[in-house]
N, C-alpha and C positions, 0 to 999 in steps of 0.2 A: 126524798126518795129518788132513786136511780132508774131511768130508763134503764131496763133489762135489753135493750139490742145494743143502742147506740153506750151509755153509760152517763148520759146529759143528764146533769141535778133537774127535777120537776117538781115543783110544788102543787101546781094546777094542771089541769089539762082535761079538754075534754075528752080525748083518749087513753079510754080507760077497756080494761081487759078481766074477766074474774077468772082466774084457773087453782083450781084446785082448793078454793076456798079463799085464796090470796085476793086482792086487787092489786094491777098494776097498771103504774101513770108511763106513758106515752108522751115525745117529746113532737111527734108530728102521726099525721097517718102510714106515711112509709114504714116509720118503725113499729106501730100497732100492725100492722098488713104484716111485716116479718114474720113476729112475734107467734102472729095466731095460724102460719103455715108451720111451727115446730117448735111450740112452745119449750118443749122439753129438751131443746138446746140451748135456751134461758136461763131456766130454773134446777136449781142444783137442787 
C-alpha cells in the first residue's frame, strides 16, 4: 500500500488513518498529520 501524502510503499505501520470506510498506512506521523488536515486531497 501507498502512503496517500508522501507515495512511500508501507507495508506496516503504526500510522494508520480510517476515512470513509478505507484504512490508510502512513509512512511516518508527519504524513498521518497531513493527511488528516484534508484528507480529501488524498483520496480521489
Amino acid at each position: 500500500m501507498k502512503d496517500p501524502v508522501c507515495g512511500e510503499e508501507v507495508t506496516q505501520s503504526p500510522y494508520k488513518v480510517t476515512y470513509k470506510g478505507k484504512t490508510y498506512l502512513f509512512c511516518s506521523p508527519m504524513c498521518m498529520a497531513e493527511f488528516k488536515k484534508r484528507p480529501e486531497n488524498y483520496v480521489k
